[in-house]
DOMAR-408439 format. One record per residue: residue number from 1; residue in one letter; chain; x, y, z of N, C-alpha, C, CB in turn. Coordinates in steps of 0.1 Angstrom, whole numbers. Glycine has a CB too. Example, Ala and Ser with C-alpha at 12.3 -4.5 7.8 and 13.67 -1.06 7.14 Angstrom:
<atoms>
ATOM resi resn chain   n.X   n.Y   n.Z  ca.X  ca.Y  ca.Z   c.X   c.Y   c.Z  cb.X  cb.Y  cb.Z
ATOM    1    A     A   132   -57    78   123   -45    78   132   -33    78   113   -45    90
ATOM    2    S     A   128   -22    71   137   -11    71   129     0    79   141    -6    57
</atoms>
This chain:
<atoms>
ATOM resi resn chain   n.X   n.Y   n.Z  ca.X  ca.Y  ca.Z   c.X   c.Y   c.Z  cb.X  cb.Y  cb.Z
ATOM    1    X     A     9   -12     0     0     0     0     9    12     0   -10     0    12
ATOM    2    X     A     8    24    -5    12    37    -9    12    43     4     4    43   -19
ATOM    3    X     A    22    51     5    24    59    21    19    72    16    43    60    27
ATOM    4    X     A    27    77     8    19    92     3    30    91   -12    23   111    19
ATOM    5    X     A    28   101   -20    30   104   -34    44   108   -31    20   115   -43
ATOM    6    X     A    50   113   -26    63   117   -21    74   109   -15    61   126   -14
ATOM    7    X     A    66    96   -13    73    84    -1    85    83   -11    63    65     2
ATOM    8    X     A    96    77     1   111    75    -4   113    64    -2   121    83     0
ATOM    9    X     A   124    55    -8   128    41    -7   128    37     7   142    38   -14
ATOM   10    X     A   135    43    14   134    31    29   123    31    35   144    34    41
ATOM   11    X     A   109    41    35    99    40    37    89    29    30    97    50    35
ATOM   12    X     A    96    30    22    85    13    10    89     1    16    91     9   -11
ATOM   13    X     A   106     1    17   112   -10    25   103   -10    40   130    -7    26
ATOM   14    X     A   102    -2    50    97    -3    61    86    -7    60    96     7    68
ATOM   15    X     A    79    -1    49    62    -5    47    63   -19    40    52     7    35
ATOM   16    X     A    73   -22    33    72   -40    28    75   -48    45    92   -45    12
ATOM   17    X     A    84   -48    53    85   -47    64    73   -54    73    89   -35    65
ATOM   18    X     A    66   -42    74    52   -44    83    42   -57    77    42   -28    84
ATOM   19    X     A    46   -54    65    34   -63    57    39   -77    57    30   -57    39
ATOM   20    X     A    53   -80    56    60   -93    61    56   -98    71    71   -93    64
ATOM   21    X     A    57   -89    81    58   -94    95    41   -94   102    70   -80   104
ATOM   22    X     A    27   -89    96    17   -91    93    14  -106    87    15   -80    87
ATOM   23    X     A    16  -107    75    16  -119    73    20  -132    77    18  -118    68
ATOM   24    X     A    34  -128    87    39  -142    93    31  -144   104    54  -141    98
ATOM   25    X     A    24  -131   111    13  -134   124    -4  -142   117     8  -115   134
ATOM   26    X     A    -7  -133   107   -15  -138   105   -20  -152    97   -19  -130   102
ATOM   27    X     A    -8  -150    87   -10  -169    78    -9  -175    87     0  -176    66
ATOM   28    X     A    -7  -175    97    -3  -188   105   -15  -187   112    12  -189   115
ATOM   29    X     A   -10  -203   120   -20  -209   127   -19  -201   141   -18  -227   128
ATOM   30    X     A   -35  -199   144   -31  -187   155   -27  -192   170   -44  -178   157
ATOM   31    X     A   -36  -210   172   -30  -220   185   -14  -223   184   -38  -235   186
ATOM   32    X     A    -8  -222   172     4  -225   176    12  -211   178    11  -235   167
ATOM   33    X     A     7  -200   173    12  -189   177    14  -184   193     6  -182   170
ATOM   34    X     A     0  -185   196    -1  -179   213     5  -196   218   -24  -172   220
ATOM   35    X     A    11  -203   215    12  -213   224    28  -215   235    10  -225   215
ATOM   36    X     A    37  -209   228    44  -203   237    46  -186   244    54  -208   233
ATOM   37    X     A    48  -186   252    46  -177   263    63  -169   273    35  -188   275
ATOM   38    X     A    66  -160   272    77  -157   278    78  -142   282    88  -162   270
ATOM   39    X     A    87  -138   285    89  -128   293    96  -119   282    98  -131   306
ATOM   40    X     A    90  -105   276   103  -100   271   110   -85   270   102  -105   259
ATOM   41    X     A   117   -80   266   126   -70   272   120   -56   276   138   -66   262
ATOM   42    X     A   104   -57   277    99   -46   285    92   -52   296    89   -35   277
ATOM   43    X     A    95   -62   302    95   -72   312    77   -80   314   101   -64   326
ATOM   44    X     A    74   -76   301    59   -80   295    54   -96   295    58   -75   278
ATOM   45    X     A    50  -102   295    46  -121   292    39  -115   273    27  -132   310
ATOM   46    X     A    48  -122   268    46  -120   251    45  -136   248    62  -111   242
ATOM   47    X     A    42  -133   236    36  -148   235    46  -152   217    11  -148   235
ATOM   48    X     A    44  -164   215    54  -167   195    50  -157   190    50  -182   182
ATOM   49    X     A    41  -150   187    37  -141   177    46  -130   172    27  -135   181
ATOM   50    X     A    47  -121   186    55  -109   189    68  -115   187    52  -103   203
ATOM   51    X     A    72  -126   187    87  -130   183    93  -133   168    90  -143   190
ATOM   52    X     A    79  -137   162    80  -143   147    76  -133   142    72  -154   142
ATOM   53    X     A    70  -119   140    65  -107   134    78   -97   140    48  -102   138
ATOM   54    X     A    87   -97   150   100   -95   149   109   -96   140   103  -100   155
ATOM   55    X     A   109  -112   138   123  -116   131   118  -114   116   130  -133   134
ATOM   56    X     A   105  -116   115    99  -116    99   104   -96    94    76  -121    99
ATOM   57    X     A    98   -91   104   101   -75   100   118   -74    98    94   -62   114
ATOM   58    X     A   126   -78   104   140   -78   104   148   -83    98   144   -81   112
ATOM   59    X     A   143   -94    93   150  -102    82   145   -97    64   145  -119    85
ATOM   60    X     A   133   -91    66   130   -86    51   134   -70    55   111   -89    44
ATOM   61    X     A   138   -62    63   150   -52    63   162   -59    58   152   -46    76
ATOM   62    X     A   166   -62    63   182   -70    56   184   -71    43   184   -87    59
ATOM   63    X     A   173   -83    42   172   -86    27   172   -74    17   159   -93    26
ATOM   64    X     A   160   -60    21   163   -52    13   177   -45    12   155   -45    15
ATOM   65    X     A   189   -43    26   201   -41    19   195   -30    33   205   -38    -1
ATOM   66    X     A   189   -23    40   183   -16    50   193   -20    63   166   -20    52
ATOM   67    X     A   202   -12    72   213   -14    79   208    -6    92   227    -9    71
ATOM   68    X     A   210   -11   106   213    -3   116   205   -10   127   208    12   113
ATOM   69    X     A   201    -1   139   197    -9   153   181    -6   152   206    -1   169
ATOM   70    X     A   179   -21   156   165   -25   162   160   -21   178   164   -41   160
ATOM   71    X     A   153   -14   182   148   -14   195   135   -18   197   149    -3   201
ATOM   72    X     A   137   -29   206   126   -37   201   121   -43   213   132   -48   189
ATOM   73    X     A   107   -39   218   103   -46   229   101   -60   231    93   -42   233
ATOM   74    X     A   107   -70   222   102   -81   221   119   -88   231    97   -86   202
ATOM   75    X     A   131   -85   223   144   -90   221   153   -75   224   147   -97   203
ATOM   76    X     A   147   -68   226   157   -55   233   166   -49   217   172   -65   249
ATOM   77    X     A   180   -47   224   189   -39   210   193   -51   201   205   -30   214
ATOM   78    X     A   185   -46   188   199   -55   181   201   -48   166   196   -74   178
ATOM   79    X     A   214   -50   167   225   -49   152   216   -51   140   239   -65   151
ATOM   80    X     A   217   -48   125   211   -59   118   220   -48   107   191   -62   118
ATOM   81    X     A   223   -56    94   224   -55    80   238   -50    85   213   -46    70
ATOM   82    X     A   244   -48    69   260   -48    69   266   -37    71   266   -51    59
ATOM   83    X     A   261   -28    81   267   -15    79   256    -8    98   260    -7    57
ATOM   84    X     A   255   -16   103   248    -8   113   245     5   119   250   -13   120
ATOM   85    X     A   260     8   120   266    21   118   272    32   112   270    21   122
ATOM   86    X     A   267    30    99   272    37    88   264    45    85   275    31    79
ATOM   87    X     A   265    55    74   257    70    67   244    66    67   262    77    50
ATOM   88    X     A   244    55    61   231    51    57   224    43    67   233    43    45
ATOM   89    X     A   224    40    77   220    37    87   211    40   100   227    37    88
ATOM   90    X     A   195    33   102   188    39   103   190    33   121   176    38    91
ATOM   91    X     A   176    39   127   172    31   143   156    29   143   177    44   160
ATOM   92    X     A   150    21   150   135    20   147   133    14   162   129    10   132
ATOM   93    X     A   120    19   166   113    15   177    98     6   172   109    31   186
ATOM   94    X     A    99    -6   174    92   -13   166    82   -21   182   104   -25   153
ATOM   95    X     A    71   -17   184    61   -32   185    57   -39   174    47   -30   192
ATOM   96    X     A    58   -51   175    56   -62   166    41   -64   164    63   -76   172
ATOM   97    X     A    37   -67   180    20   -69   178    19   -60   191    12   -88   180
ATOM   98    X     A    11   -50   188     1   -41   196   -14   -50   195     1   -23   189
ATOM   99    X     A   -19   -56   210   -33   -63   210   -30   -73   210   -42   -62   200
ATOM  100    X     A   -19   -78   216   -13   -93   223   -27  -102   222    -6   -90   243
ATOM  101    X     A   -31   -97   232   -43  -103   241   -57  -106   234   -46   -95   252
ATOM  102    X     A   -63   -92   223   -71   -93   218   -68  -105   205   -74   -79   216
ATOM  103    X     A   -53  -107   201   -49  -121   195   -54  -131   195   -40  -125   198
ATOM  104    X     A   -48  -131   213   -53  -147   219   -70  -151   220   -46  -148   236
ATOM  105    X     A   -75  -141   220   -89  -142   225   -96  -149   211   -96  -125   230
ATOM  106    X     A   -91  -139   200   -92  -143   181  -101  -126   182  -107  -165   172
ATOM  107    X     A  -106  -117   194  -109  -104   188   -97   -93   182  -115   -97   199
ATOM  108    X     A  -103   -93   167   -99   -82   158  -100   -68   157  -103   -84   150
ATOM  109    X     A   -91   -69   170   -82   -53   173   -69   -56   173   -85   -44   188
ATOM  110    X     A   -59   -49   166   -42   -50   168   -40   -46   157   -33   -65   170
ATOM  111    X     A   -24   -40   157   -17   -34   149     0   -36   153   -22   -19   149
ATOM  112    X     A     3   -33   139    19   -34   146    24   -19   142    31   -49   136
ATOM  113    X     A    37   -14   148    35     0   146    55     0   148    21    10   161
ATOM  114    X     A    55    13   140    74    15   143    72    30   141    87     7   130
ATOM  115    X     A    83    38   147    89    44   143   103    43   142    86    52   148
ATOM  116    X     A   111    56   130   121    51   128   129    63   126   120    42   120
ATOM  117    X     A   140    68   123   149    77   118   164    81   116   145    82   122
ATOM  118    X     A   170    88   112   185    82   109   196    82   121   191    92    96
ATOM  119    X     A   203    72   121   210    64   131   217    76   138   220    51   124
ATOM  120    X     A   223    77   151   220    82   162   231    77   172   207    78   165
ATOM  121    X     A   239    81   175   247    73   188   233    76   202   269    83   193
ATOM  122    X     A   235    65   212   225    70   225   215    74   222   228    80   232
ATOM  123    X     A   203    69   214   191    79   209   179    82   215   187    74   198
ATOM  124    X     A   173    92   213   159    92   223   149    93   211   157   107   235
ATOM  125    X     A   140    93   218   130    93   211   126   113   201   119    87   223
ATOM  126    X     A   133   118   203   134   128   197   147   125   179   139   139   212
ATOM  127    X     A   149   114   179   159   112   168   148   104   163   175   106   170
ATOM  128    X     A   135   102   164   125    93   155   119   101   149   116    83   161
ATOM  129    X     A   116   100   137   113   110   128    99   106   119   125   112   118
ATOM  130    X     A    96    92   116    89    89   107    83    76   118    98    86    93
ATOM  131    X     A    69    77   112    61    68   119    49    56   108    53    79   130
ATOM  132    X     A    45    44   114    39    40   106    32    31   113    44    37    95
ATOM  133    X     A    20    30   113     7    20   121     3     9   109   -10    32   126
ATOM  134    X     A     4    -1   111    -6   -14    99   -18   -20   107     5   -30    93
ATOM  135    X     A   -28   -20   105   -37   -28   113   -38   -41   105   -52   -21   116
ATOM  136    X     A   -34   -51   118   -36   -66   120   -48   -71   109   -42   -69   137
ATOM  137    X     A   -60   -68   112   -73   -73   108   -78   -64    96   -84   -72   119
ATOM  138    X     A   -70   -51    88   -75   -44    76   -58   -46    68   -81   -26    80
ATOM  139    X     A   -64   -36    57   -58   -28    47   -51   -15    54   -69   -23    35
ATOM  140    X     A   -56    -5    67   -56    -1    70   -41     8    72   -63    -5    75
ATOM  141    X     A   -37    15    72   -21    21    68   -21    35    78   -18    27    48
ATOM  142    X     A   -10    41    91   -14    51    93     8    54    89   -25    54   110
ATOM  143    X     A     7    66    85    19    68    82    23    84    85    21    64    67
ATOM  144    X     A    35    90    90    36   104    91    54   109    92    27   109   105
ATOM  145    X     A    53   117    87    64   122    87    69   138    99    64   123    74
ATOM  146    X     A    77   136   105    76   149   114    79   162   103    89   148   127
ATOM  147    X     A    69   173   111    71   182    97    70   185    87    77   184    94
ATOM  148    X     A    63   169    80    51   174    66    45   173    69    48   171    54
ATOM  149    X     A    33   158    77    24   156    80    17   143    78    19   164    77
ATOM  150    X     A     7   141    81     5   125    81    -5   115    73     2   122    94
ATOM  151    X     A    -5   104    68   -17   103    62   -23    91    66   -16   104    48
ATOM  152    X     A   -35    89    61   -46    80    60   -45    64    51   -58    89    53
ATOM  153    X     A   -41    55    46   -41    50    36   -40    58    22   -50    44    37
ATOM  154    X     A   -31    67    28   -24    76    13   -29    84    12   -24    72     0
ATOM  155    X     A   -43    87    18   -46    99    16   -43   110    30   -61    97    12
ATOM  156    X     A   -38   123    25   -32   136    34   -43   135    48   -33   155    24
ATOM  157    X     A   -42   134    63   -51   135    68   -52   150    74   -51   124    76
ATOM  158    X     A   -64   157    72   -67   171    76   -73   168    89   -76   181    65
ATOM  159    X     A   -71   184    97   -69   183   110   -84   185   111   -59   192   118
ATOM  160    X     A   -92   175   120  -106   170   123  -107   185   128  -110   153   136
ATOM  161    X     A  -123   191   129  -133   201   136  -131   197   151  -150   199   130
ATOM  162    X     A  -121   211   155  -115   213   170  -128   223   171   -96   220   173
ATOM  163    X     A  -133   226   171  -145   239   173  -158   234   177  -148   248   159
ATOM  164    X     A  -163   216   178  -173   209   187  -169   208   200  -176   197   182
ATOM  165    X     A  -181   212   203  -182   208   222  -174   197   226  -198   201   228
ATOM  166    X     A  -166   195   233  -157   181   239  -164   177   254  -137   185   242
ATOM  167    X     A  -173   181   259  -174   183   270  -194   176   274  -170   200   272
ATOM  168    X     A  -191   165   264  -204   161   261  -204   144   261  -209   168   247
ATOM  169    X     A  -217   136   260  -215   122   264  -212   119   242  -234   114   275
ATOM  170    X     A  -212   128   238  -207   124   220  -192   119   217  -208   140   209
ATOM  171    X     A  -187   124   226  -171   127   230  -168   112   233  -167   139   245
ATOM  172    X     A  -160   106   226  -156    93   229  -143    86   234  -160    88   220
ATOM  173    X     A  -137    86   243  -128    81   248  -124    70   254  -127    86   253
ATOM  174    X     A  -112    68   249  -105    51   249   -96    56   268   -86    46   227
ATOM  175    X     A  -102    50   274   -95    50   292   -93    43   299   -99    54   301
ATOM  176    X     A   -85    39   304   -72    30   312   -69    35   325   -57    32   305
ATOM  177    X     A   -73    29   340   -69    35   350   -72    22   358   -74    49   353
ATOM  178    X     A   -60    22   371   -63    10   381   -65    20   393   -50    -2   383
ATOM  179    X     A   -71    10   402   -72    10   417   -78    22   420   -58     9   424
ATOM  180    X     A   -75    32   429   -80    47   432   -82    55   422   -71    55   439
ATOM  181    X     A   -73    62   413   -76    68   406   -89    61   394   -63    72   403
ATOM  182    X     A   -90    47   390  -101    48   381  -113    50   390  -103    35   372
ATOM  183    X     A  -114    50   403  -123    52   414  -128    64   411  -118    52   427
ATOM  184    X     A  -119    74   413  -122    89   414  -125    89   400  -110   101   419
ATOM  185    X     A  -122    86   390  -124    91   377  -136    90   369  -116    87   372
ATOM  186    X     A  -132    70   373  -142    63   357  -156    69   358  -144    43   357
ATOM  187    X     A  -165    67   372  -178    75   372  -178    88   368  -182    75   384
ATOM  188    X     A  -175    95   370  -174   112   367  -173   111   355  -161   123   373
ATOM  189    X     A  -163   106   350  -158   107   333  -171    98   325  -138    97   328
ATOM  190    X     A  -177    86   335  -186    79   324  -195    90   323  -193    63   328
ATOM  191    X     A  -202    95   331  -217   108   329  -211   118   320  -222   118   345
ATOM  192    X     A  -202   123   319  -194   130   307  -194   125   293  -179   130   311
ATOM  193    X     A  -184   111   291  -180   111   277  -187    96   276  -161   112   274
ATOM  194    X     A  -189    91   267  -182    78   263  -173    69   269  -176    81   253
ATOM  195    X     A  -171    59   272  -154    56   275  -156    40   269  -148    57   296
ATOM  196    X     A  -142    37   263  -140    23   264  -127    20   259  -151    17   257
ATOM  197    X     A  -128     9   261  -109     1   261  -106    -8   253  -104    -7   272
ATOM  198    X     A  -103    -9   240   -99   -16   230   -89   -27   232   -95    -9   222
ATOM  199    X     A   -78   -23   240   -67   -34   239   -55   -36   230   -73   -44   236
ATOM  200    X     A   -58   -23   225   -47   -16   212   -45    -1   217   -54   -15   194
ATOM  201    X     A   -32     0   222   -29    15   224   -31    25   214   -16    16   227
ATOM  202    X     A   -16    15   206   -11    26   192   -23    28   184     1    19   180
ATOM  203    X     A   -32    16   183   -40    18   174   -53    27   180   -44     6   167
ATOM  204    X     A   -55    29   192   -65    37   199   -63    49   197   -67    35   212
ATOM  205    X     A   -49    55   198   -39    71   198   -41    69   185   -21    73   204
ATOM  206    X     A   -40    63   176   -41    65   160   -53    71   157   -41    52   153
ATOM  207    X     A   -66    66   160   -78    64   153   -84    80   161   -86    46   156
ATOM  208    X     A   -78    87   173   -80    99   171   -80   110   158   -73   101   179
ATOM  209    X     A   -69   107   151   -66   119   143   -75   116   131   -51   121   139
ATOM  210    X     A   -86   106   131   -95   106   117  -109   106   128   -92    88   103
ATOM  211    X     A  -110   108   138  -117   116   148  -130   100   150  -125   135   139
ATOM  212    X     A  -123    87   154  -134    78   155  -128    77   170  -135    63   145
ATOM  213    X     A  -119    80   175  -120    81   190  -115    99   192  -107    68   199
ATOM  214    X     A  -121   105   201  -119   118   202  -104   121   212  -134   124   207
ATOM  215    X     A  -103   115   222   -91   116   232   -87    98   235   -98   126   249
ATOM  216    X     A   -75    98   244   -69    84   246   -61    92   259   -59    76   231
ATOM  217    X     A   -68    81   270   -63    85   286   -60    76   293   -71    92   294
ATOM  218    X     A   -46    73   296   -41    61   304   -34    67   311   -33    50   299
ATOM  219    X     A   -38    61   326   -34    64   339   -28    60   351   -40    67   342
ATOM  220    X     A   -24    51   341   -23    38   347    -1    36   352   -30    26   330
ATOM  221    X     A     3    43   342    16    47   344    27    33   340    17    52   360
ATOM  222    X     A    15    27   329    23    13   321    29    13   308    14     3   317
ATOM  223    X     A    22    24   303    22    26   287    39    26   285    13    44   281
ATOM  224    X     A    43    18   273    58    16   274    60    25   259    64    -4   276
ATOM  225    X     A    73    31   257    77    41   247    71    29   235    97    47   248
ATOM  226    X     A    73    20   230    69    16   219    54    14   219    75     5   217
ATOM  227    X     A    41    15   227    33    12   226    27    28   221    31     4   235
ATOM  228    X     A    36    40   223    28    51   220    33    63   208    24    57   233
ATOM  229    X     A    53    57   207    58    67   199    52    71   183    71    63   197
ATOM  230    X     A    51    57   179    42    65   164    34    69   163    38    62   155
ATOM  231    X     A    27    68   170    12    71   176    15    86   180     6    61   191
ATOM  232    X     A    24    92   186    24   105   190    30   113   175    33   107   205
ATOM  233    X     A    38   109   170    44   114   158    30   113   150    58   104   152
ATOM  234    X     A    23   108   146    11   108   138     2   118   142     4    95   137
ATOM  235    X     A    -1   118   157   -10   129   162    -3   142   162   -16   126   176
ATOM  236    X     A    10   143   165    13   157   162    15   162   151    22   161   167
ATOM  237    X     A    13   156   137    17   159   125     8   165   118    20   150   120
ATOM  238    X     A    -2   166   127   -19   169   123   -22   182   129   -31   157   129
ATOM  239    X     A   -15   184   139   -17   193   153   -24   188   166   -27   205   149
ATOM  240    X     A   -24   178   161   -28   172   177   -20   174   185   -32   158   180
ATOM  241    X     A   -24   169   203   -19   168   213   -13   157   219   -25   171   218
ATOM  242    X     A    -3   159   224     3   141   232     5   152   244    23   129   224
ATOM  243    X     A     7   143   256     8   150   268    13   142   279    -5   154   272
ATOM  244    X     A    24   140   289    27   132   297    20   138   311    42   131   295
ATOM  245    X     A    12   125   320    11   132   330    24   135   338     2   126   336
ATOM  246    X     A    30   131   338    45   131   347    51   145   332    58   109   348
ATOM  247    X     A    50   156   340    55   167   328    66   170   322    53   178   330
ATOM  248    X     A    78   167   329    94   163   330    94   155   311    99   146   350
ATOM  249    X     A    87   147   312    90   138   297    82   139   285    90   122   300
ATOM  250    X     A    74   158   288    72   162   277    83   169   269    62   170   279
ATOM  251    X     A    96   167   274   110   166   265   113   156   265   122   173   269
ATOM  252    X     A   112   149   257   111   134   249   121   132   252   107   130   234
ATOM  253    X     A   136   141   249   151   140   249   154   133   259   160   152   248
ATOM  254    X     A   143   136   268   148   126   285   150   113   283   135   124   298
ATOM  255    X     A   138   106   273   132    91   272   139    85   261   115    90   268
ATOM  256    X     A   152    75   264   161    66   257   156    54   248   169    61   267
ATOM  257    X     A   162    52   238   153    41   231   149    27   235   159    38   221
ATOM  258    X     A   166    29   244   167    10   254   163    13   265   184     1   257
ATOM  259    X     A   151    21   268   145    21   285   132    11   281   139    41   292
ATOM  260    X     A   129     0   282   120    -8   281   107   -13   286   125   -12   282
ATOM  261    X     A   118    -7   300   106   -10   308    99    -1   316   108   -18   314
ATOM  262    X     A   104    12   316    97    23   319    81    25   312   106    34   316
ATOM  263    X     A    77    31   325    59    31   320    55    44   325    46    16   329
ATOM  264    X     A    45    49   314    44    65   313    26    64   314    53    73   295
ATOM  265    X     A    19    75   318     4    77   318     7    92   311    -5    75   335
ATOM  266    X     A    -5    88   301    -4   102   287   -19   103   288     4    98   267
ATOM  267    X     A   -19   110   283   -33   123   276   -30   125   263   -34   140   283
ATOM  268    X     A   -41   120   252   -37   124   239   -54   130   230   -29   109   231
ATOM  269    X     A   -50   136   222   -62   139   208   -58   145   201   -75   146   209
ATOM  270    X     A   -66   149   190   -75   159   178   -67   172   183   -96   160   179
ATOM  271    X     A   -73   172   195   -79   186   199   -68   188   212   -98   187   205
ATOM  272    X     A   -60   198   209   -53   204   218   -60   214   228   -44   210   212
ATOM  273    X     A   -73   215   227   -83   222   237   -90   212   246   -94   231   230
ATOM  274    X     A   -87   196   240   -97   190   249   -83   184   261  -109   174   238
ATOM  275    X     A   -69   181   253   -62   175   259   -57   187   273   -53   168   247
ATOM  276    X     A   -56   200   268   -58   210   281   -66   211   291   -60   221   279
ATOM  277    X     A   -80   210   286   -90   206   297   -89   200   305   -99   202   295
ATOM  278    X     A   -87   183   299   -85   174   304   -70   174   318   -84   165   292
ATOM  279    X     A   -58   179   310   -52   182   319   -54   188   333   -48   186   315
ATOM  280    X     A   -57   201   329   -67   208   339   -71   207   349   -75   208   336
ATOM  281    X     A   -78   194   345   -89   188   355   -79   176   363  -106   180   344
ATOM  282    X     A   -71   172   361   -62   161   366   -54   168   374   -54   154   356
ATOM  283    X     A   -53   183   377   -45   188   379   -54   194   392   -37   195   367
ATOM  284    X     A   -64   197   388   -69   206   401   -73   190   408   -85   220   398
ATOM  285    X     A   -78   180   409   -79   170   414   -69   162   422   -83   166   406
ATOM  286    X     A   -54   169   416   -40   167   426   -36   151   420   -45   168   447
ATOM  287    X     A   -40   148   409   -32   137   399   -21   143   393   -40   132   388
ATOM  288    X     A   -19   152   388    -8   161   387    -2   169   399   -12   169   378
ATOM  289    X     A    13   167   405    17   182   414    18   195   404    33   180   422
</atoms>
């Protein structure tokens, strides 16, 4: 599938990539997939899938002649193609399968998602430049570039109508919170918005910026850098909002590629007026200092 009319070779390679590593989860048989089970470098219980849509995305990089380091919540850092560290040499933050779980169940929510950009000694997430979402169960393509902007299955996506009420039960929101805080929250917020929980991060933060979820709120303080980087690169490319509740790592430069297992609670949308509000309100409530 076409990224945008302007797309450049290692972008086709990335996007041949996803569609490899799609295919290796899905042609297969899905009981022998979820049938082994292990621990992996964002200290997660991942199951064959996320290991075989790994090596499948990694090995058809190679193949294309595509050089440099994998960061990779499945297998942590690794090396790949003949030049890792050379000019041409890229870094990518890759979940394999976003919707682990909705997998195992056989519900058709998941996506695999990367960002990526040119190679980097020590990198943060501010050296990722380019992003790209595939959903599991479609055709579905979300792609962006920092600084031009992002698209739809090829088509340019324009920034959704920020000028509707947010503050209404129309307003639909994907939300995540344990123990006390979904206490204080989930009631208040259910008489307000909408709410519900898919089981796909990236793809929940995605499906804001074509306005079928309006905000995405986890509070939970799990969300791991691969489950939300392209996802924020896509929403800001539009003008949307990304938002850390912990405010220190709204300079991304803080957040290292090989931190794994660090877990962050964000605020995201469309609407940089709803994701203020929302702040706002987390803040006079003393969830925020």
């Amino acid at each position: 599938m076409w990224l945008y009319t302007e797309t450049i070779t290692l972008d086709l390679k990335v996007n041949k990539a996803l569609n490899k590593a799609k295919q290796s989860i899905m042609g297969n048989n899905r009981e022998e997939m979820v049938r082994k089970a292990y621990i992996n470098a964002s200290g997660q219980m991942a199951i064959r899938a996320d290991l075989v849509a790994e090596n499948t995305f990694l090995k058809t990089l190679e193949l294309e002649g595509v050089s440099g380091i994998l960061f990779s919540e499945e297998s942590g850092v690794k090396q790949f193609g003949d030049d890792p560290k050379g000019e041409e040499a890229i870094i990518l933050l890759l979940d394999p399968l976003d919707g682990s779980q909705n997998y195992k169940k056989g519900l058709a929510i998941g996506c695999i998602s990367v960002a990526y950009g040119k190679y980097v000694r020590n990198p943060n997430l501010e050296n990722l430049s380019r992003a790209a979402i595939l959903n599991l169960y479609s055709e579905d393509l979300f792609f962006a570039v920092k600084g031009v902007g992002a698209w739809f299955n090829g088509d340019p996506i324009k920034v959704h109508n920020t000028n509707s009420s947010f503050n209404n039960r129309m307003s639909q929101i994907s939300f995540y919170a344990y123990g006390e805080v979904a206490k204080r929250y989930f009631f208040d917020f259910q008489e307000k918005y909408s709410l519900r929980s898919l089981g796909s991060a990236a793809w929940e933060l995605a499906i804001t910026v074509i306005g079928i979820n309006d905000a995405f709120i986890d509070l939970r303080g799990v969300l791991r850098a691969h489950d939300f980087i392209a996802s924020k690169i896509i929403i800001e490319a539009v003008g949307g909002a990304f938002t850390f509740l912990d405010e220190k790592y709204n300079d991304i430069t803080t957040i290292q590629l090989d931190t794994f297992k660090k877990g962050y609670s964000v605020v995201a949308s469309y609407n940089p007026e709803f994701v203020n509000y929302l702040i706002d309100e987390f803040r006079d409530n003393g969830l925020i200092a």
